[in-house]
Backbone bond lengths (Angstrom), bond angles and torsions (degrees), N, CA, C in turn:
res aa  C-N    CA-C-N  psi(-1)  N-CA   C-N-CA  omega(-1)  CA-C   N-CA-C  phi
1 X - - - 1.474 - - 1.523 110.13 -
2 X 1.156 136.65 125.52 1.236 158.41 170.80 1.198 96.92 -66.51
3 X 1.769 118.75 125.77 1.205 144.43 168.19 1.592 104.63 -78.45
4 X 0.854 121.01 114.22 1.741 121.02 -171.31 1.714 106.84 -82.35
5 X 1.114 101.19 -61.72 1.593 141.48 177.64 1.645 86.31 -43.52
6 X 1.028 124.82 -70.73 2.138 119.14 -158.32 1.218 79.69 -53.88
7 X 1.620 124.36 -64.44 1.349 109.64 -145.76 1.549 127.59 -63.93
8 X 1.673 98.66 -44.24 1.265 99.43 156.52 1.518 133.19 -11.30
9 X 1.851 97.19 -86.67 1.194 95.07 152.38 1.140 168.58 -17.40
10 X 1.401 115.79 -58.49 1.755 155.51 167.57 2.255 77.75 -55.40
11 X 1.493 104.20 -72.69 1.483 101.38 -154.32 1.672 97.16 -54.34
12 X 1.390 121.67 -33.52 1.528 99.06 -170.87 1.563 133.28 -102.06
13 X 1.707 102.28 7.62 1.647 116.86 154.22 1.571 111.81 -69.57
14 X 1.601 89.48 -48.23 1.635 88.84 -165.74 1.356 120.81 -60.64
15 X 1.762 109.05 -34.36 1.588 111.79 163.88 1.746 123.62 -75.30
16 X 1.580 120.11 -18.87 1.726 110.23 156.57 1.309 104.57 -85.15
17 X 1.514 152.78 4.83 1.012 117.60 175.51 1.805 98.35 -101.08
18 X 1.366 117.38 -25.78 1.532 108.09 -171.70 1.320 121.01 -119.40
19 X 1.465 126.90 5.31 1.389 125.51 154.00 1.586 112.53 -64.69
20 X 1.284 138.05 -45.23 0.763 153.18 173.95 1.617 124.58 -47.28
21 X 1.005 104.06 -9.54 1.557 134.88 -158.50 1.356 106.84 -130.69
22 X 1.632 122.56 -43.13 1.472 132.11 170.86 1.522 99.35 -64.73
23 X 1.393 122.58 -41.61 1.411 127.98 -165.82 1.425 129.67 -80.09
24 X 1.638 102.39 -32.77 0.949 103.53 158.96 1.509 171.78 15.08
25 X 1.785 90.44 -82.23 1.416 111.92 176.53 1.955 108.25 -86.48
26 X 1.431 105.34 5.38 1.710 103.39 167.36 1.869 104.43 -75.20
27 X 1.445 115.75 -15.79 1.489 103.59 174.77 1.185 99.22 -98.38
28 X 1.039 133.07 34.51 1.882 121.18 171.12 1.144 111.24 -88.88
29 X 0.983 129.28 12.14 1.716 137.02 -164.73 1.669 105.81 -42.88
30 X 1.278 137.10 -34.96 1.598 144.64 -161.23 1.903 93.67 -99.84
31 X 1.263 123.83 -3.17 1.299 93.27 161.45 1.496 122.60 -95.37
32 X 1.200 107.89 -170.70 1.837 98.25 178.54 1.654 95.69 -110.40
33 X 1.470 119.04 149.50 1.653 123.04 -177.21 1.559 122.29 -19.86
34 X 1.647 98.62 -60.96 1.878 88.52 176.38 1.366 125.22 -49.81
35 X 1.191 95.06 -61.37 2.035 108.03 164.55 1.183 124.05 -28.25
36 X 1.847 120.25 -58.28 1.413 119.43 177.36 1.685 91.51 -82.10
37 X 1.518 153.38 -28.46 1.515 116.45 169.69 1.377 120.71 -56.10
38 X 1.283 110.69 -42.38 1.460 97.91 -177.00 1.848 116.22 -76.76
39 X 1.465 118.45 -46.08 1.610 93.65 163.54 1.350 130.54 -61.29
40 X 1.086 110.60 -14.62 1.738 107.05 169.07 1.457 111.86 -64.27
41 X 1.506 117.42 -54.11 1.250 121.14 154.59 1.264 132.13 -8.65
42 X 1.291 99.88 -82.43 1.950 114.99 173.92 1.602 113.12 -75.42
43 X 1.313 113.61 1.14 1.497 106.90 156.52 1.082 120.21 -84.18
44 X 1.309 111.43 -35.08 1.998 122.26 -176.45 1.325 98.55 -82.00
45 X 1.771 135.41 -27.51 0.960 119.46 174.84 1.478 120.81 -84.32
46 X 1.322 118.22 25.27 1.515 134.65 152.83 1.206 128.08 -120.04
47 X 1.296 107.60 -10.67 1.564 105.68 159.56 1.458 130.18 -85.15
48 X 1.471 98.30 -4.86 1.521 108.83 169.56 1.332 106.24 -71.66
49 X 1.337 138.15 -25.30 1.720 131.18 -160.26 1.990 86.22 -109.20
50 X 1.154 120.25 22.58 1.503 113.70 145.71 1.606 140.47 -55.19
51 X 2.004 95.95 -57.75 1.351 85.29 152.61 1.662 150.49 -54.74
52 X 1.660 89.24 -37.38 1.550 115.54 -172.26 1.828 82.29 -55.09
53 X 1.412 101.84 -69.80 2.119 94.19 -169.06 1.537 123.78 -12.96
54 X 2.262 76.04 -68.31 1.443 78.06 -175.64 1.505 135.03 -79.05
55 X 1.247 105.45 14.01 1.864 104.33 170.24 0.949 112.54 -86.57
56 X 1.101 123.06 -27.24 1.692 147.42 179.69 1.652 102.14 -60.63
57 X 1.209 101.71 -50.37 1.696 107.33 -171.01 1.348 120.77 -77.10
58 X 1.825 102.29 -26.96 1.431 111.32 -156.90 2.347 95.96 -83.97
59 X 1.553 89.03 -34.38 1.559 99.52 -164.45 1.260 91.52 -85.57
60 X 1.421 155.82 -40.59 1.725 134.04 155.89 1.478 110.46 -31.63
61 X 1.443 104.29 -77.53 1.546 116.97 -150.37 1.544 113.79 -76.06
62 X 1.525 118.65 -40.52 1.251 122.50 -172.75 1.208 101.21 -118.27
63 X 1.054 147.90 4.86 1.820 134.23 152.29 1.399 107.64 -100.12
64 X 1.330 112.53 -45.79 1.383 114.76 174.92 1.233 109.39 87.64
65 X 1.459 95.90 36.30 2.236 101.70 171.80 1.313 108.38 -112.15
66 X 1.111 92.92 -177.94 1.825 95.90 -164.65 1.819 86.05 -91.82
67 X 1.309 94.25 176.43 1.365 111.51 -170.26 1.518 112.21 -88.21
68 X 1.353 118.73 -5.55 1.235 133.78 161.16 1.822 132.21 -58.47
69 X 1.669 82.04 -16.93 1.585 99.31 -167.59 1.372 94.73 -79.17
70 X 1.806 117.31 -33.16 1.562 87.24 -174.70 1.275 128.92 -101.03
71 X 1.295 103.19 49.84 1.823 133.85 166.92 1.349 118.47 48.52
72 X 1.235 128.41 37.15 1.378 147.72 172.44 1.760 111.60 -53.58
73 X 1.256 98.60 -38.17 1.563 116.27 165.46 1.136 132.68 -94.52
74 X 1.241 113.43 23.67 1.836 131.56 166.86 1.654 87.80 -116.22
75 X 1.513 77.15 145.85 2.049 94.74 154.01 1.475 105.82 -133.99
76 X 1.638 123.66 -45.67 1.500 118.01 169.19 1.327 83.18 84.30
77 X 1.933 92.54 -179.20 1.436 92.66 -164.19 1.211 138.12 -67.84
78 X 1.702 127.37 139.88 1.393 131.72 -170.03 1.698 104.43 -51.70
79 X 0.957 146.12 -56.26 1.342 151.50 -171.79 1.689 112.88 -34.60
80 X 1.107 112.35 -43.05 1.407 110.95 176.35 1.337 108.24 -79.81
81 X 1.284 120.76 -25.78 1.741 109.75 158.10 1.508 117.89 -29.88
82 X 1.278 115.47 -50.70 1.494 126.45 -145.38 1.939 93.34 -84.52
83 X 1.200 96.81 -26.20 1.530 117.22 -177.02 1.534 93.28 -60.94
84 X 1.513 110.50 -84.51 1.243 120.81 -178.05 1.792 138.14 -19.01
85 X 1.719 86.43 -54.37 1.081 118.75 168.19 1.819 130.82 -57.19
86 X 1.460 96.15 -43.00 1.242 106.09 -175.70 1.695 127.89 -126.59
87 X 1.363 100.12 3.85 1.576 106.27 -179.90 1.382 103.31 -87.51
88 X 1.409 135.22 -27.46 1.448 143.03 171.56 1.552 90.60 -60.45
89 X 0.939 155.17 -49.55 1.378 148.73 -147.03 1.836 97.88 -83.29
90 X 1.822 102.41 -55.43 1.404 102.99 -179.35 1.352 110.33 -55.90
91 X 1.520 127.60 -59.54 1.497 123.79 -176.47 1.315 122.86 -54.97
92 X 1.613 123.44 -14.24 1.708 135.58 174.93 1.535 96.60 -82.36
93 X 1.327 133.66 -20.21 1.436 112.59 -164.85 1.638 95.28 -97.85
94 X 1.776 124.66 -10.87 1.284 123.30 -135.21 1.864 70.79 -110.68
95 X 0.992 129.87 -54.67 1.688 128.38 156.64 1.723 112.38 -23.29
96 X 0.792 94.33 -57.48 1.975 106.66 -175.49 1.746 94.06 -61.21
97 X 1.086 114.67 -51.67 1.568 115.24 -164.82 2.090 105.46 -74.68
98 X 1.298 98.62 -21.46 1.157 105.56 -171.20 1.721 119.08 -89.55
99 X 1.457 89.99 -19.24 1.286 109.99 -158.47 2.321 98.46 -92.10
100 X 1.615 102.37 -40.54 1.142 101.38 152.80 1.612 125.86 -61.52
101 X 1.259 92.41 -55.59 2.004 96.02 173.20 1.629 127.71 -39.05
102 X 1.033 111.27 -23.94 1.689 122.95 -167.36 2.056 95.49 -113.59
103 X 1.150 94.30 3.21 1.490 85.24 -177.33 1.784 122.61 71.96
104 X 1.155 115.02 14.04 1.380 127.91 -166.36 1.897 101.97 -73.01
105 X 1.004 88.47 -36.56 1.677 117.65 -172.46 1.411 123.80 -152.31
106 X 1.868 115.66 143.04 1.083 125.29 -170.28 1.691 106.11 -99.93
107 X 1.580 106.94 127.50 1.577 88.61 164.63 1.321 136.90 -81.53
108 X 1.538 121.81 146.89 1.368 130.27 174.99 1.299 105.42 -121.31
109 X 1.509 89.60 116.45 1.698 83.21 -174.42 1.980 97.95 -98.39
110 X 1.188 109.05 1.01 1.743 107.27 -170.97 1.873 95.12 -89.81
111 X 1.592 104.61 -7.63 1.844 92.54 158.32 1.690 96.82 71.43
112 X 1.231 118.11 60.49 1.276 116.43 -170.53 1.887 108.98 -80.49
113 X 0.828 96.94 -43.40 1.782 104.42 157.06 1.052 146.41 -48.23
114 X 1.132 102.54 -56.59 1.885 140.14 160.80 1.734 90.98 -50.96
115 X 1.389 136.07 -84.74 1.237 145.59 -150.67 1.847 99.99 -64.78
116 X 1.581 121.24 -33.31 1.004 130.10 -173.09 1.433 95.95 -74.03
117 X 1.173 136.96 -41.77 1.554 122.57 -178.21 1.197 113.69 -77.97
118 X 0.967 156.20 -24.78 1.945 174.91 64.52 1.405 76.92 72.44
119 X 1.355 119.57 159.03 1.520 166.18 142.53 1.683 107.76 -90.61
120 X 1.215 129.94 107.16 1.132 157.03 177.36 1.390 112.59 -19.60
121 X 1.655 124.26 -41.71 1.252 124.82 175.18 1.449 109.51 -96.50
122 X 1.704 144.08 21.61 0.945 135.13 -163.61 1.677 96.47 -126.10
123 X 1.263 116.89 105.73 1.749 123.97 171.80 1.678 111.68 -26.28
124 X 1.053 115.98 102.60 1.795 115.50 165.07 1.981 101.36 -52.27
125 X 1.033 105.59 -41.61 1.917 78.07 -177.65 1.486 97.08 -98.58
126 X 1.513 126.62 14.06 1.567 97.14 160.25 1.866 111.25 -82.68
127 X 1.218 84.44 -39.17 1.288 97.35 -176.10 1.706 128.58 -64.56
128 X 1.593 96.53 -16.00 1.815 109.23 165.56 1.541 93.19 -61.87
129 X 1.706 108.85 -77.26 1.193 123.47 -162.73 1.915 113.79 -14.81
130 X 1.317 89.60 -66.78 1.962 102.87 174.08 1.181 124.21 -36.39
131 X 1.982 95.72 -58.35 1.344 119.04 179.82 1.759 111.73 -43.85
132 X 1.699 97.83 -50.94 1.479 95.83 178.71 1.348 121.76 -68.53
133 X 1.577 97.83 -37.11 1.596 94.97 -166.54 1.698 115.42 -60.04
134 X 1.975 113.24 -40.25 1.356 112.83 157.27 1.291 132.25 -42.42
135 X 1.203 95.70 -54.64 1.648 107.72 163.74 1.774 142.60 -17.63
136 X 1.421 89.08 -70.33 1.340 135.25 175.70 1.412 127.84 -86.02
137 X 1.458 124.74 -45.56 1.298 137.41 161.50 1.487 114.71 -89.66
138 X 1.216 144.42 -63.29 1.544 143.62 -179.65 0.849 133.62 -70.08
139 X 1.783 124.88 -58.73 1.426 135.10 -175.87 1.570 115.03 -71.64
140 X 1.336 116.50 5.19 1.542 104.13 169.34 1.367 99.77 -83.35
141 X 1.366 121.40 -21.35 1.801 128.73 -175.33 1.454 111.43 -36.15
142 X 2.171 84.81 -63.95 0.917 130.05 -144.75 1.880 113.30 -67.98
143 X 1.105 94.17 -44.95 1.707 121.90 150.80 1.275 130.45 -61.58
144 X 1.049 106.36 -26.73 1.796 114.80 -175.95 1.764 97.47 -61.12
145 X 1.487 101.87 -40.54 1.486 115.67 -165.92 1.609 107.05 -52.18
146 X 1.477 105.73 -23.03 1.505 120.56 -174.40 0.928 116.59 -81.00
147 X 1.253 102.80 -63.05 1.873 146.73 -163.84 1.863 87.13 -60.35
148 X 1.081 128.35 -53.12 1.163 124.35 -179.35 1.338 128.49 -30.39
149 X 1.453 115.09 -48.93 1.536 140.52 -173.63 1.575 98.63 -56.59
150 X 1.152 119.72 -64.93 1.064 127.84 166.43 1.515 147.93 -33.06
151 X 1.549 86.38 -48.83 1.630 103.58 -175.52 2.100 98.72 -90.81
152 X 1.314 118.91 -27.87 1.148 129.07 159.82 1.502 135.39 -54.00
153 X 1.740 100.68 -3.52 1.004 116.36 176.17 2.017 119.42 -129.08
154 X 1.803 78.68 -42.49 1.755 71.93 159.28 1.344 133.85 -106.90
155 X 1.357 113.46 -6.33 1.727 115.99 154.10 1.288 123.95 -80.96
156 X 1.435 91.06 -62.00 1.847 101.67 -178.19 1.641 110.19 -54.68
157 X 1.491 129.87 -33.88 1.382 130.41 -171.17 1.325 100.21 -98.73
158 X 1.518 85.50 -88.92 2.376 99.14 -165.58 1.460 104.70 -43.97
159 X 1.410 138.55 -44.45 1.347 137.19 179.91 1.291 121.30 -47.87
160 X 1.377 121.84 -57.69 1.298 132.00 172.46 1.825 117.49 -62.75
161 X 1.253 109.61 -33.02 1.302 111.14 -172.55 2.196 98.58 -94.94
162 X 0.974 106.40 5.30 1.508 109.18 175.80 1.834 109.03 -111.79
163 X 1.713 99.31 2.09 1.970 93.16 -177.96 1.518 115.52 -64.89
164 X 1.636 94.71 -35.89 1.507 85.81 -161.60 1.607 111.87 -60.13
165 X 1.767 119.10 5.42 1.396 105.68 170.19 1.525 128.44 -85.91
166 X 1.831 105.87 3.07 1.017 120.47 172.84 1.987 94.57 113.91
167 X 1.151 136.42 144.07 1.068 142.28 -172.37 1.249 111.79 -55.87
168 X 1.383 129.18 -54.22 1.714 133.40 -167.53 1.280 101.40 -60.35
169 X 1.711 121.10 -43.82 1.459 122.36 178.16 0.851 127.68 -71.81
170 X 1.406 116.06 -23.87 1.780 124.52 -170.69 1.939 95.52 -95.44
171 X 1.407 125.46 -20.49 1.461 118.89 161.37 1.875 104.91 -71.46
172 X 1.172 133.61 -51.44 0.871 133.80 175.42 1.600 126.45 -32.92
173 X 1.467 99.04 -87.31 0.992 101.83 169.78 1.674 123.47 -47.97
174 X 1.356 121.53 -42.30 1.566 122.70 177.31 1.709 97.55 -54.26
175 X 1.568 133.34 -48.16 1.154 124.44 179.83 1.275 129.47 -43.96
176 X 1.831 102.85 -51.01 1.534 118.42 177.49 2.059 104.02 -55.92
177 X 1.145 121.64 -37.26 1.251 133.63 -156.10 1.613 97.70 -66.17
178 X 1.607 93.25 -77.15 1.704 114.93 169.16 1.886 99.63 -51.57
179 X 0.701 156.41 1.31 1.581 142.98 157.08 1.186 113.32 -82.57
180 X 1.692 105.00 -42.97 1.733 97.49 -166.88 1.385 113.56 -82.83
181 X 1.754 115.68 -12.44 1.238 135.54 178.56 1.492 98.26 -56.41
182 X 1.553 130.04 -17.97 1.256 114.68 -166.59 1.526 110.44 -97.29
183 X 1.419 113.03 -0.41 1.634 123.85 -156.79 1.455 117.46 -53.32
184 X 1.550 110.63 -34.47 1.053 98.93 179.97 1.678 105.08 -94.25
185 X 0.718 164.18 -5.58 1.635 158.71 125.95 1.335 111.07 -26.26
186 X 1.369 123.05 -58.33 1.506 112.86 177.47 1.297 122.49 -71.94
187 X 2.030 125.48 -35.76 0.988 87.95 160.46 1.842 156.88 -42.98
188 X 1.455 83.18 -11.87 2.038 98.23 -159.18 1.221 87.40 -85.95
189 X 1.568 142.35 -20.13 1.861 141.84 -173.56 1.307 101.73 116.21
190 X 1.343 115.28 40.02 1.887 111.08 164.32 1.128 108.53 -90.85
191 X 1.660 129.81 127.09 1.328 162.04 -147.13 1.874 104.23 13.37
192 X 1.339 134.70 -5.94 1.187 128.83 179.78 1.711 92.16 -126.73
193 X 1.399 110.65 64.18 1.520 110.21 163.09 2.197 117.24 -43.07
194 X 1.274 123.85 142.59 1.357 102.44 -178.69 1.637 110.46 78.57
195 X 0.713 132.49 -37.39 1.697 134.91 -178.87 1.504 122.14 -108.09
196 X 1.236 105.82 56.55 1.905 111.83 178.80 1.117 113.33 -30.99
197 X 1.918 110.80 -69.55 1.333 112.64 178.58 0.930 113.14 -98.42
198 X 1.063 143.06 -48.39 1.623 128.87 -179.52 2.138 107.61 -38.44
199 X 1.160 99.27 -48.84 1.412 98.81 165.91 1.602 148.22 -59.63
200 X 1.588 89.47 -18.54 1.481 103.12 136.66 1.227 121.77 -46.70
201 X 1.494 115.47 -92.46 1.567 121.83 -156.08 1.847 98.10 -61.61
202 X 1.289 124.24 -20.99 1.620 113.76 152.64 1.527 138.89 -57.51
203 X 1.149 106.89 -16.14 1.201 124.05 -165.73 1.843 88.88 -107.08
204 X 1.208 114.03 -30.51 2.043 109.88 -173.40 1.789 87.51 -77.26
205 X 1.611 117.24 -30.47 1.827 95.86 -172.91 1.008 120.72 -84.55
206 X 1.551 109.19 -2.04 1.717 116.22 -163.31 1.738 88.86 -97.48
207 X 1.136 104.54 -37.96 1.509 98.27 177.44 1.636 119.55 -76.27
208 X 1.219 95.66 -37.96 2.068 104.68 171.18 1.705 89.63 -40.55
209 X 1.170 113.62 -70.64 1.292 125.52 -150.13 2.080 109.49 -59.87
210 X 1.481 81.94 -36.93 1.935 71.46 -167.92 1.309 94.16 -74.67
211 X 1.557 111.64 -44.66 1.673 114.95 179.07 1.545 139.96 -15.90
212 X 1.692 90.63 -35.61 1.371 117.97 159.82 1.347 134.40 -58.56
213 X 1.225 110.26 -29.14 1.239 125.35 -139.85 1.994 80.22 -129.20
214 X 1.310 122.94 -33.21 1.621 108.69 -176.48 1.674 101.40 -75.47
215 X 1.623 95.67 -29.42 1.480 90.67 -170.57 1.423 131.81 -87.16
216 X 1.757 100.51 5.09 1.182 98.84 178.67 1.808 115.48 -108.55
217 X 1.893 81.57 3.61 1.912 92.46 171.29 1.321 100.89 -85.51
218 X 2.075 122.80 -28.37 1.483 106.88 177.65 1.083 102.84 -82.09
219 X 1.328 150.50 -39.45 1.915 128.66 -178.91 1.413 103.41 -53.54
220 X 0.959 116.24 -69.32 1.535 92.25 -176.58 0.845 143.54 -68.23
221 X 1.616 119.44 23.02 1.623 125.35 170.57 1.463 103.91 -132.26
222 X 1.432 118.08 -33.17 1.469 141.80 -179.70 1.851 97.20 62.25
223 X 1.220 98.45 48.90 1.459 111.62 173.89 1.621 120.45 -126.14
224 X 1.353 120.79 124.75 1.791 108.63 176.74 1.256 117.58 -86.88
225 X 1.205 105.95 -2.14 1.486 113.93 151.92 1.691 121.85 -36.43
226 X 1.216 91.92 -81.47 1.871 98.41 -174.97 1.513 104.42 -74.94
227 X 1.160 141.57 33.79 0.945 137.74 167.56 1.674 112.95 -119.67
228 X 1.673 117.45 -29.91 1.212 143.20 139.09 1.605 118.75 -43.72
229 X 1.137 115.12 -33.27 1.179 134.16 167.15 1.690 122.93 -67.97
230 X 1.160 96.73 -66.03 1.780 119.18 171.01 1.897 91.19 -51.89
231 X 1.106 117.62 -65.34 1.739 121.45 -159.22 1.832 107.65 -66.84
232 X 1.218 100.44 -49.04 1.662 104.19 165.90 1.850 115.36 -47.63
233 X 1.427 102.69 -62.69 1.752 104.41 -177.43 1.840 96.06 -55.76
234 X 1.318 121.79 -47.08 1.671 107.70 172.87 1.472 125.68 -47.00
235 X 1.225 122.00 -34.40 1.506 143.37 -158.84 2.161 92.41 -82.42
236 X 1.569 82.34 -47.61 1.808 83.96 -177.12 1.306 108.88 -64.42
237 X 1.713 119.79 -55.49 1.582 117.09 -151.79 1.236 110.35 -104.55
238 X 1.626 129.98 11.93 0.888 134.31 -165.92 1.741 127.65 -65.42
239 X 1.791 82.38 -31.46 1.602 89.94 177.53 1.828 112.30 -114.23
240 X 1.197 103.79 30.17 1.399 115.89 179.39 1.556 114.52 -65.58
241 X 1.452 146.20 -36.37 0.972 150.35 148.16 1.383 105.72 -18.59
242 X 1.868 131.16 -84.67 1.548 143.41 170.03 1.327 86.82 9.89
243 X 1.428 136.33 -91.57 1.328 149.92 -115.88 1.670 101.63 -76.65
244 X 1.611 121.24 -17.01 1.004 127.26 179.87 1.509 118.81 -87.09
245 X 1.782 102.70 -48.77 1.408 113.01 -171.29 1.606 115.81 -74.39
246 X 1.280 95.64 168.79 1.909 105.32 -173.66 1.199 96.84 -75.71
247 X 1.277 128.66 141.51 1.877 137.93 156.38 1.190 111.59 -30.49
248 X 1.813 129.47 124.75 1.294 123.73 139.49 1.712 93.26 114.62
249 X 1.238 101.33 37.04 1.670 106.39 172.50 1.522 95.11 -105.20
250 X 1.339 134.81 175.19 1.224 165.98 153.10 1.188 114.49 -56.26
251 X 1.661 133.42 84.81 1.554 138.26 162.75 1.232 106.24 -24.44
252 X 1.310 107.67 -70.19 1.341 134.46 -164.69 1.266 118.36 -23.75
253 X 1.202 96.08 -51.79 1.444 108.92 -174.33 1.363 114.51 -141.24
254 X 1.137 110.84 67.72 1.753 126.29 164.39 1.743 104.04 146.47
255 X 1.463 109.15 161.07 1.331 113.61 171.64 1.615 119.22 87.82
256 X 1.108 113.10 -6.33 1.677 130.67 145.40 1.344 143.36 -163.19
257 X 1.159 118.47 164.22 1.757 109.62 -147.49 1.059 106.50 -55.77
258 X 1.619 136.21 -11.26 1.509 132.04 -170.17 1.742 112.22 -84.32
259 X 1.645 97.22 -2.35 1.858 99.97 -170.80 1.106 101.61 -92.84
260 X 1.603 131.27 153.03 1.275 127.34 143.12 1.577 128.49 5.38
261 X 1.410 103.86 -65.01 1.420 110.87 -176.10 1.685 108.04 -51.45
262 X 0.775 128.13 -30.46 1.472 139.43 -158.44 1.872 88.55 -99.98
263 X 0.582 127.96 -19.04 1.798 110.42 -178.75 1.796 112.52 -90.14
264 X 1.582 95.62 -16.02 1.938 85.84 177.19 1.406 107.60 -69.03
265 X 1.233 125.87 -31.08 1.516 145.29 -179.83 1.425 97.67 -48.43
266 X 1.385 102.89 -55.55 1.926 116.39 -167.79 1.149 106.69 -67.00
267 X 1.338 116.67 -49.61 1.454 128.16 -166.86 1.628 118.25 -64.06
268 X 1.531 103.97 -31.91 1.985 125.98 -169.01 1.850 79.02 -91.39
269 X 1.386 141.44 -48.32 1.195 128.94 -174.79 1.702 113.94 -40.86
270 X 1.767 102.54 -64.50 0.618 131.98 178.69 1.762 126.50 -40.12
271 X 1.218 106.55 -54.41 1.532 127.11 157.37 1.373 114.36 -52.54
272 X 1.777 111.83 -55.23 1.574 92.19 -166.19 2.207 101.98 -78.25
273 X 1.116 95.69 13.35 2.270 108.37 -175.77 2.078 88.05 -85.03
274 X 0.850 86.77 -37.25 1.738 99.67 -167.64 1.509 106.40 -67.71
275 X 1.703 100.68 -59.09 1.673 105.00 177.80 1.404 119.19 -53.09
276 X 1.668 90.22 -60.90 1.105 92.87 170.88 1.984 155.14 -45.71
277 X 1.604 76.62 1.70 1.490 105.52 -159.33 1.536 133.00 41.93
278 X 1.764 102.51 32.41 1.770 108.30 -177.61 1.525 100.85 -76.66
279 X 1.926 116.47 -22.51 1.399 104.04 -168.86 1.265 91.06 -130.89
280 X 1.579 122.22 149.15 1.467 121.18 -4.78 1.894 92.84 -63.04
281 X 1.673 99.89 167.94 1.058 123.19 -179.92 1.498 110.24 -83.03
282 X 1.427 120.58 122.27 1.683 107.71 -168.65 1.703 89.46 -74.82
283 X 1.722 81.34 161.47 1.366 115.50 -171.27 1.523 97.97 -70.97
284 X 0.892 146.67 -17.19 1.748 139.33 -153.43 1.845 87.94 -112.22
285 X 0.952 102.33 -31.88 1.680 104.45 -177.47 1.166 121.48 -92.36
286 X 1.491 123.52 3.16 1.504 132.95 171.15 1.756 96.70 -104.54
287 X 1.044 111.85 -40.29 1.608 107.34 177.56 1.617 104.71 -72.10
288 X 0.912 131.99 -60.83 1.669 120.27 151.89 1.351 135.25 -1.32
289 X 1.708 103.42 -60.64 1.096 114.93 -174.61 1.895 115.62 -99.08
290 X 1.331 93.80 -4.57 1.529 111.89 158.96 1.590 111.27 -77.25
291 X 1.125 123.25 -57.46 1.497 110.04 -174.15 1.613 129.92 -83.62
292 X 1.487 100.65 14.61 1.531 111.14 176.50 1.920 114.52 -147.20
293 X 1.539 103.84 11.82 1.272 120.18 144.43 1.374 140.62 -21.11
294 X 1.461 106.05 -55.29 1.519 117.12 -175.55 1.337 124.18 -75.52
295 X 0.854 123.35 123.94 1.848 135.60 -148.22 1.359 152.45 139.69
């Protein structure tokens, strides 16, 4: 039975504490561009720990469970770490390849961008090397710290309280939810620069689609951990492609995991989770991995 009432709830903290915060940076008008990128920045990077609040608030006050319920102290099995960690990286390079393939974008592999921001005495491939290795090894950490708020609210909370519609629906719908949550960010040119609305309903498939894929790292661990995990390594490598292609292609639509190009990747993942029969997650194997979680 679907708790109507939590969600309610959960949906209308999470929208006064972080629309407000998405919206924001439209009164910044008195700074100059760098200034308003970076406070826009650290505003959105607090409106991400909205959800996290409100699950927090909704499962004290209005469920009346302990704070244990929303499994902060499970991780479950290590293996989907490695998932988390590194399948965002494979599906960002499979975008890049896709994104040349369709003609969306030209490759440069001499990094004409990359080398243009450089300081004259500093090696362009020492300085990839780092770039990647931060990239790729650290900043999903580093993000997770973010990414958490988020996934603490729409895995760890809305997910679980949306099963009883059956898994495909309760990813669904949590996708459509978490997409439109982004509306006011994209209108301003978040990852669909040029496309207010159309970048909406882009931003609900990019999320349908990963949604799938976070929620089938939380059933099988029943942790928001590795799902914080999975969303952080996205946040890092997402725009890793850029550094390859020629100047003056179309964001929008190619050149990071949030474009089109990047969802056939999601979508063939997704399919072979299905064939494979890993998703939905059977019911005997989420209770499994619920009662030996903690660790």
């Amino acid at each position: 039975m679907i708790e109507k009432k939590q969600i309610y709830w959960f949906l209308g903290i999470t929208l006064a504490l972080s629309w407000p915060l998405f919206l924001a940076p439209l009164a910044l008008n008195g700074l100059d561009a760098q200034e308003k990128v970076l406070v826009t920045q650290g505003l959105w990077a607090l409106a991400m720990w909205a959800p996290g609040l409100a699950a927090i608030v909704v499962t004290l006050f209005v469920a009346k469970k302990p704070f244990s319920s929303l499994r902060l102290n499970a991780l479950g099995p290590k293996r989907y770490y490695l998932w988390a960690w590194f399948l965002p990286l494979g599906l960002t390079v499979l975008s890049g390849a896709f994104t040349v393939w369709f003609g969306i974008g030209k490759l440069d592999l001499n990094m004409t961008n990359f080398r243009a921001s450089l300081p004259a005495s500093i090696s362009a491939n020492v300085a990839l090397l780092g770039l990647l290795f931060f990239t790729i090894l650290v900043a999903p950490f580093i993000n997770m710290l973010f990414a958490l708020g988020e996934e603490l609210g729409w895995r760890g909370f809305l997910l679980p309280q949306l099963l009883p519609l059956g898994q495909w629906k309760a990813v669904m719908w949590s996708g459509l939810i978490w997409g439109l949550w982004h509306a006011p960010a994209i209108v301003q040119g978040l990852n669909y620069p040029g496309h207010p609305i159309l970048g909406i309903l882009m931003m609900i498939v990019f999320c349908s689609l990963l949604g799938v894929i976070f929620a089938w790292l939380y059933l099988n661990t029943r942790s928001p951990w590795v799902a914080a995990l999975a969303h952080g390594a996205v946040n890092a490598v997402a725009g890793l492609p850029v550094l390859f292609l020629k100047p003056g292609f179309n964001i929008a639509w190619g050149g990071t995991l949030a474009a089109p190009t990047a969802w056939i990747g999601m979508a063939l993942f997704i399919a072979w989770l299905a064939w494979t029969k890993r998703f939905p997650v059977s019911v005997e194997g989420m209770l499994e991995k619920t009662e030996s979680a903690v660790g």
